[in-house]
C-alpha positions in Angstrom: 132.3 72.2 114.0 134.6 73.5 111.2 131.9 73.1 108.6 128.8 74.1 110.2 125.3 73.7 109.1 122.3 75.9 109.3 118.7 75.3 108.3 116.4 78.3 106.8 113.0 77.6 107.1 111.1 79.8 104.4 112.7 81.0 101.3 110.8 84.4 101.3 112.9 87.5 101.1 113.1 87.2 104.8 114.7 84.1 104.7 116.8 84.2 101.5 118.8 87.4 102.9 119.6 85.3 106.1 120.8 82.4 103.9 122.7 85.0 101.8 124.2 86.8 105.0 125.0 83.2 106.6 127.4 82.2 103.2 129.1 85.9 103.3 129.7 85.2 106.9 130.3 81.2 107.4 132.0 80.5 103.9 132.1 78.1 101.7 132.4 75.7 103.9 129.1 76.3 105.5 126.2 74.0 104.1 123.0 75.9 104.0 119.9 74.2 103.6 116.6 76.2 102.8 113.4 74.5 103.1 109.8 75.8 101.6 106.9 74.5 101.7 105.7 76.2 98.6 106.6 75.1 95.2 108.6 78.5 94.9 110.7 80.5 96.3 109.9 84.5 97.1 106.6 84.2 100.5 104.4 87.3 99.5 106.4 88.3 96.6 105.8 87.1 93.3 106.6 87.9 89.6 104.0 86.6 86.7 104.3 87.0 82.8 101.5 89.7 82.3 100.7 90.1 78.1 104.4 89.3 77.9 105.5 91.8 80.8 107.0 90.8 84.0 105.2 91.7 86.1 105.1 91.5 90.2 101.5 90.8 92.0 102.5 90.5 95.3 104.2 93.8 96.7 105.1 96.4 94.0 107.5 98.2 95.5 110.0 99.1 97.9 110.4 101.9 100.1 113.6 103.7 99.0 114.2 105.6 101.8 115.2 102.9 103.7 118.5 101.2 102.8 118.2 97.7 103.1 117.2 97.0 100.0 119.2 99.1 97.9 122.4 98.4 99.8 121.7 94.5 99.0 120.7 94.9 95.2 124.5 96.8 95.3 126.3 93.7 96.7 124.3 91.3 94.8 125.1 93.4 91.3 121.7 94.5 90.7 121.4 98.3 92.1 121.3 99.5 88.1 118.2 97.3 87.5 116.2 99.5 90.5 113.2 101.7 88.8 111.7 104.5 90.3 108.1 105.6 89.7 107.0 108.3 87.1 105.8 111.5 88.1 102.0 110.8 88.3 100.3 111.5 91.7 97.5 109.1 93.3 94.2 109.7 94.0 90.9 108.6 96.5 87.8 108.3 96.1 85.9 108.9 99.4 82.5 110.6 99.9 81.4 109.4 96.2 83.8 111.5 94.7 87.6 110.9 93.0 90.0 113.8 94.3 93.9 113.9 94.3 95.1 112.5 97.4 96.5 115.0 99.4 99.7 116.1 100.9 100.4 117.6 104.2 99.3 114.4 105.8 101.5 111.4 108.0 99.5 108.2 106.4 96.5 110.6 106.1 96.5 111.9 109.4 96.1 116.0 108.4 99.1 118.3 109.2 96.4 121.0 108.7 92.6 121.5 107.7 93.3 122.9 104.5 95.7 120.0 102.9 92.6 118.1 103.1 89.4 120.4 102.6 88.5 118.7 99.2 88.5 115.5 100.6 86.4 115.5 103.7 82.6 117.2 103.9 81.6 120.4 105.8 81.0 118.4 108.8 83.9 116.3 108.5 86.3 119.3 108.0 84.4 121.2 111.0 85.5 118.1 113.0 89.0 117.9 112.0 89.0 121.9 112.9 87.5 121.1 116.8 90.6 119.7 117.8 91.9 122.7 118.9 89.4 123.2 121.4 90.3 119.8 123.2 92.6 119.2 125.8 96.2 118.3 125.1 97.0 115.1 124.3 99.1 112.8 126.5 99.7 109.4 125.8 101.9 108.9 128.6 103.8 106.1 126.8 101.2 104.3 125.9 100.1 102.5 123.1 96.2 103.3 121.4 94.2 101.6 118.5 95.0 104.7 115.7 90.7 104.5 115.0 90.1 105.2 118.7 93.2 107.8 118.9 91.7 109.8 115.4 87.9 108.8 116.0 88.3 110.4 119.6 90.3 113.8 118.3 89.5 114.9 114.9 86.7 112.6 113.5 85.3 109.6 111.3 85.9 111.0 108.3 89.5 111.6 108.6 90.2 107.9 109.7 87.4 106.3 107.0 88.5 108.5 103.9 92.0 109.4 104.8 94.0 107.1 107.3 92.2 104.2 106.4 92.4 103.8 102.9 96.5 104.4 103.1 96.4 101.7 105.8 94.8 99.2 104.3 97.5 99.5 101.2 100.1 98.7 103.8 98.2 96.6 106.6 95.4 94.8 104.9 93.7 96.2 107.8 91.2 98.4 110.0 92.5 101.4 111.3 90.1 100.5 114.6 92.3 97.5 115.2 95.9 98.0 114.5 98.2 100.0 117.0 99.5 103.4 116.5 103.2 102.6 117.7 103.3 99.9 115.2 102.0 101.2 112.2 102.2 105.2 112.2 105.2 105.4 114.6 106.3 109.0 113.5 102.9 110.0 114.7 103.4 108.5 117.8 107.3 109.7 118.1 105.5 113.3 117.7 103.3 113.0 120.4 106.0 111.5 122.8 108.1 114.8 121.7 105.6 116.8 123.6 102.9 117.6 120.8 99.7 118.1 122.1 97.3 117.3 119.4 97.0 114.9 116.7 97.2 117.7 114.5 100.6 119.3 115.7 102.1 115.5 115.6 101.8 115.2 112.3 103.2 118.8 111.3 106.1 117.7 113.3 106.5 113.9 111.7 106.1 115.7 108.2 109.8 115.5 106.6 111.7 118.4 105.8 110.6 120.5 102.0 113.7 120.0 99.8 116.1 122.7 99.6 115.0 124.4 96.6 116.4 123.7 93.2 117.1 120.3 95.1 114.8 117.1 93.6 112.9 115.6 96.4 114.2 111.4 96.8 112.3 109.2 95.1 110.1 107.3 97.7 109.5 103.7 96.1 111.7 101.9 94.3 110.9 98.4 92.3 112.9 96.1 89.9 112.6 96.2 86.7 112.0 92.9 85.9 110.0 92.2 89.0 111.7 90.6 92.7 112.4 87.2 90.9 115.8 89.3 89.9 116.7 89.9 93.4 115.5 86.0 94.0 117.7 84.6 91.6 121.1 86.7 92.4 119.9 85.9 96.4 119.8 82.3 95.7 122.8 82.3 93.4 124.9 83.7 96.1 123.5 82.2 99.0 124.9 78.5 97.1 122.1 76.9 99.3 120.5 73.2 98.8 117.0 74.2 98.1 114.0 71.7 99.3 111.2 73.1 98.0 107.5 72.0 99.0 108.8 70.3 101.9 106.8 71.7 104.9 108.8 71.6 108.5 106.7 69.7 110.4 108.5 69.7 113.9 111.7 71.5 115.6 113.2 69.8 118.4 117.1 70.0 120.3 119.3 67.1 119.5 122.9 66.4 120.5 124.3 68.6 117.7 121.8 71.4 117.8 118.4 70.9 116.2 116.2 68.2 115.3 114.0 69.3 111.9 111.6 66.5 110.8 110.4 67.8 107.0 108.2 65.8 104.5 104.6 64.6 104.8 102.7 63.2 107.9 102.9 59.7 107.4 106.5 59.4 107.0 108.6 62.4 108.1 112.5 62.7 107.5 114.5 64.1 110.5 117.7 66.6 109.6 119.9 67.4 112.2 121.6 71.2 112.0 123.7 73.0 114.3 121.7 76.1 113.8 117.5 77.2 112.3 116.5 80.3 111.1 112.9 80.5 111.4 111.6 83.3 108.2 108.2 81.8 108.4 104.2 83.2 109.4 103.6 83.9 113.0 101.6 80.7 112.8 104.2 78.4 111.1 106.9 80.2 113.9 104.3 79.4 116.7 104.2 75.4 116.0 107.5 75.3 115.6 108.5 77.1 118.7 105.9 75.5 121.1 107.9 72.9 122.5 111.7 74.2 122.5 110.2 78.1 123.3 107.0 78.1 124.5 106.4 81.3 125.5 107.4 82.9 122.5 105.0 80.9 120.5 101.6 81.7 122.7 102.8 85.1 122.4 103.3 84.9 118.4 99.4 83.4 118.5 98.3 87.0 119.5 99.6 88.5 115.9 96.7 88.2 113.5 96.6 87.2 109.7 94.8 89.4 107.0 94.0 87.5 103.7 94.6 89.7 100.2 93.8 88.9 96.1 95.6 90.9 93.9 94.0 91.4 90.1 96.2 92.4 87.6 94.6 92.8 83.8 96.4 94.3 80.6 94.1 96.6 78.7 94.5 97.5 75.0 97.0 99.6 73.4 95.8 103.1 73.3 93.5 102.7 76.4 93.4 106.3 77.5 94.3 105.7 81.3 93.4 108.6 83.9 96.1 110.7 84.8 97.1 109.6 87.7 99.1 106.7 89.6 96.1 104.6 90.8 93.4 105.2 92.9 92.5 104.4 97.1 88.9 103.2 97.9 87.6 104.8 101.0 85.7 102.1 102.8 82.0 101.9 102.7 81.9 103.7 99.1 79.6 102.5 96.6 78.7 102.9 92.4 76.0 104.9 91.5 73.9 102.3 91.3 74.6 101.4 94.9 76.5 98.3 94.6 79.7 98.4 97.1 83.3 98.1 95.6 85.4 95.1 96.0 88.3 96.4 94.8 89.5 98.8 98.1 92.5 100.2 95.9 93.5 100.2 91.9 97.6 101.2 90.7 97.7 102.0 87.0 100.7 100.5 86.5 101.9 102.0 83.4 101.5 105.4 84.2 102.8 104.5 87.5 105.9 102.9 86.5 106.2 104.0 82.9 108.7 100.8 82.1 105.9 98.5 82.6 103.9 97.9 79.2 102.6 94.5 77.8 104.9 92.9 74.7 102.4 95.0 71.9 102.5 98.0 74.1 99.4 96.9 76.0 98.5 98.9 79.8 98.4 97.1 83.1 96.4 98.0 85.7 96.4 96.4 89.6 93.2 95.9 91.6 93.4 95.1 95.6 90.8 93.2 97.4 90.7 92.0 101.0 90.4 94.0 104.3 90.8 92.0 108.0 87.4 90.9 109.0 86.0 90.9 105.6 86.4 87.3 104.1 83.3 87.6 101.9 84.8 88.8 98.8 87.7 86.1 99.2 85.3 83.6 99.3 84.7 83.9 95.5 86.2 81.8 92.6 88.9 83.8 90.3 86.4 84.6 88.0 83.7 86.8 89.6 86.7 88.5 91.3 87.6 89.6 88.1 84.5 90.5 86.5 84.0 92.9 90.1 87.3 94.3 89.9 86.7 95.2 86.3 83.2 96.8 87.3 84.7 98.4 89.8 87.6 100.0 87.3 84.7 100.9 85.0 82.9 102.8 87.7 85.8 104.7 88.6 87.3 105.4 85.0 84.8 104.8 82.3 86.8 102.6 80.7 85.2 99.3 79.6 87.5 98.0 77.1 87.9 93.6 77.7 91.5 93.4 79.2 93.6 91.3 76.6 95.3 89.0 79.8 94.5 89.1 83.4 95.9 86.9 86.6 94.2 86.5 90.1 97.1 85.9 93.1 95.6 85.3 96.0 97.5 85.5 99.4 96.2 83.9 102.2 97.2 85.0 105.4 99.7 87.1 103.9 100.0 90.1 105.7 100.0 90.4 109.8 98.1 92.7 111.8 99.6 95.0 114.0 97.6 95.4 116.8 97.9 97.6 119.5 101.2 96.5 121.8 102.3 95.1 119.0 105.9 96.6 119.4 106.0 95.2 122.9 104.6 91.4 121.9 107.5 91.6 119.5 110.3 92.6 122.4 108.5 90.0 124.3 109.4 87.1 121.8 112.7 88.1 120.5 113.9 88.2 123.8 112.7 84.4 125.0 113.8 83.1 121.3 117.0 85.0 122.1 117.7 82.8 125.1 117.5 79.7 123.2 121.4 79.1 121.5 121.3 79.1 117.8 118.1 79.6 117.2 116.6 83.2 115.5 113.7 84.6 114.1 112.9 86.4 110.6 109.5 88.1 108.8 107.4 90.0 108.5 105.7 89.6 111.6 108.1 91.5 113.5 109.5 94.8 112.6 107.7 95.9 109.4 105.5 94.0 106.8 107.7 96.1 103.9 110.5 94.4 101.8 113.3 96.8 103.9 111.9 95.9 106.8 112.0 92.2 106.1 115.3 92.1 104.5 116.4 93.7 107.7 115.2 90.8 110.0 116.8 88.4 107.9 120.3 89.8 108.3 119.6 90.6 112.1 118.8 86.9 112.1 121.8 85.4 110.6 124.2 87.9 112.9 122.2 86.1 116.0 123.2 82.5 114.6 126.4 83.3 113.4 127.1 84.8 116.7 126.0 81.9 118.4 128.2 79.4 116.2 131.0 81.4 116.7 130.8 81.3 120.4 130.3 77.4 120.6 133.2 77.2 118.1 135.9 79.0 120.2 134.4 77.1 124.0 135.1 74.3 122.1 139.1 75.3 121.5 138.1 76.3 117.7 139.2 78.8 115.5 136.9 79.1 113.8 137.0 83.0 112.3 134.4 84.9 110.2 134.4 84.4 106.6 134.9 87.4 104.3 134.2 87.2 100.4 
């Protein structure tokens, strides 16, 4: 096996950094084949001309505080083409009013009642303040739905016009349903520290104030010209033989290693690899895993999809955009007139990222629809979407002014639910996949639904094969050494 050969199935970020890490590490030698059952490369992440702009409609950003991503646009030659947003701060609008969204919270859990007193009602903030009459809090280890864990200590209102709306940016998702290890784990961390209130948690998770005179990091990070820059320098140096809209239809072992049989139903082709990265849905992963690991995949049937549309729309130039970086959507909130939103969150893009204008100087704006559990507004065609979204801007802004381009992305399925156990489900899998040779697993299903995060399982991934190849190569008497650029 001096030239060996290892499948990626899924060419999302996930599974383009594996392919990348697998030809730094195998060589040149190595033939990489990347399948994708989309016409595309890039999963979730997608860059569209917007009035002439580039312009990304599936996740806008990055968080910079974790390295992954910035340490790989270094090595791929792109780290000067990383942006960082302007200084404009984001607001919510809960209780049928728009305030600044505050600080002093860990994803909107309050650090104290004031940091929040504009945000929540009399009631709501008496709630929040009751706390400290309840017994300490002890989780014991355990994990708890964050809606029954907030609901239970300091209130609706701080999980339906805080947590939630910061959650369902992230998560697609209910705060009643997704798990607290999973999704706010420096809340949970707290707790485990010996915090006895949901309160004193998040004072502890808060980070550090900046020295002063010292600028506090920037957060987010994005690329300029959207992810299909990271894409191309990824492909380009991952030298990989691209099959794209070829679906994987089945994954078997064979004499060499693996079976794959790609292609359409009625007459499949079979490619035989010594080694499969799988960078694909919990659903695509479960198929593929049910006969060669089949306790992983009824495992991986547990994690939940949530369905997403993103709007993007370019408004004249001149439009007089609020001052601010977009605006969350409390649930349940309605217009004046009564009708609910659809949009559950709006980024004003240029104020936001003051790089991004149309070609004439036109302003973009990004509406999000789509919580887990609520499939009616999917359910409509591109064009009511838009004329919503844009009602629901017009409510919120004033501004009326007919957007000179617009596109509807729509994501099916595109973001997994954390649920509660979620970090143990994961364990669970990774370690029966783990016991099967030269096989791995990648995505967003597993440690984080962010870009870092995902670009982290795909180098984790490639390590696992690569370790695996190396080990058959030297039983075998090879020499078989890893490759260094």
């Amino acid at each position: 096996m001096s030239s060996p050969r290892v499948a990626v199935v899924g060419g999302g970020v996930a599974g383009l950094t594996a392919a990348h890490r697998l030809r730094r590490t195998l060589g040149p030698d190595a033939e990489i084949l990347l399948f994708e059952q989309a016409d595309r490369v890039g999963g979730k992440l997608r860059t569209v001309e917007l009035a002439g702009c580039r312009y990304d409609v599936g996740a806008e950003a990055f968080l910079a505080r974790r390295s992954e991503v910035l340490d790989l646009a270094a090595e791929l030659g792109v780290r000067a083409e990383v942006v960082h947003p302007g200084p404009s701060s984001a607001t919510i609008r809960a209780g049928g009013r728009t305030r600044q969204l505050p600080g002093g919270t860990v994803m909107g859990v309050p650090a104290a009642a004031d940091s929040v007193r504009d945000v929540l009602s009399p009631a709501g903030l008496d709630r929040l303040l009751a706390e400290a009459q309840l017994p300490p809090l002890r989780l014991d280890g355990a994990d708890v739905s964050v809606g029954e864990l907030l609901r239970s200590r300091v209130g609706d209102e701080v999980v339906d016009r805080l947590v939630e709306p910061l959650l369902g940016g992230v998560y697609a998702g209910s705060a009643d349903s997704l798990g607290l290890r999973a999704t706010i784990p420096a809340l949970a961390a707290a707790l485990d520290a010996g915090a006895d209130s949901v309160t004193a948690a998040a004072a502890a998770a808060l980070p550090p104030a900046p020295t002063p005179g010292t600028p506090r990091p920037p957060v987010f990070g994005a690329f300029r010209d959207g992810y299909r820059q990271l894409f191309h320098r990824l492909l380009a140096a991952a030298d990989v033989r691209t099959r794209l809209g070829f679906p994987v239809r089945s994954l078997a072992r064979s004499q060499r290693g693996w079976r794959l049989e790609i292609g359409a139903a009625p007459d499949p082709t079979a490619v035989e690899v010594d080694a499969v990265v799988l960078a694909v849905p919990a659903p695509a992963a479960r198929r593929l895993l049910s006969d060669v690991a089949p306790a992983a995949a009824e495992r991986l049937s547990r994690v939940e999809l949530a369905s997403m549309i993103v709007v993007g729309f370019a408004l004249p130039p001149g439009t007089p955009l609020p001052d601010a970086s977009g605006v969350l959507i409390a649930r349940g909130e309605r217009h004046a007139d009564g009708t609910p939103f659809t949009a559950k969150a709006f980024t004003f893009s240029s104020n936001k990222w003051p790089h991004l204008r149309g070609a004439d100087g036109e302003l973009l704006v990004r509406g999000s629809v789509g919580r887990f559990g609520e499939a009616r507004d999917l359910r409509l065609d591109d064009a009511e979407v838009l004329r919503r979204v844009r009602a629901d801007f017009a409510e919120l802004t004033g501004i009326t002014a007919e957007p000179v381009d617009s596109v509807v992305a729509r994501w099916g399925g595109g973001v997994p639910q954390y649920g509660v156990g979620h970090l143990d489900l994961v364990a669970d899998v990774e370690r029966l996949v783990g016991e099967v040779p030269r096989l791995a697993l990648a995505g967003a299903a597993l440690h984080g639904v962010g870009v870092p995060a995902c670009v982290a399982t795909g180098e984790a991934a490639a390590a696992d094969v690569t370790r695996d190849l190396l080990a058959q190569q030297s039983s075998c008497g090879g020499t078989m050494e890893p490759w260094r650029a």
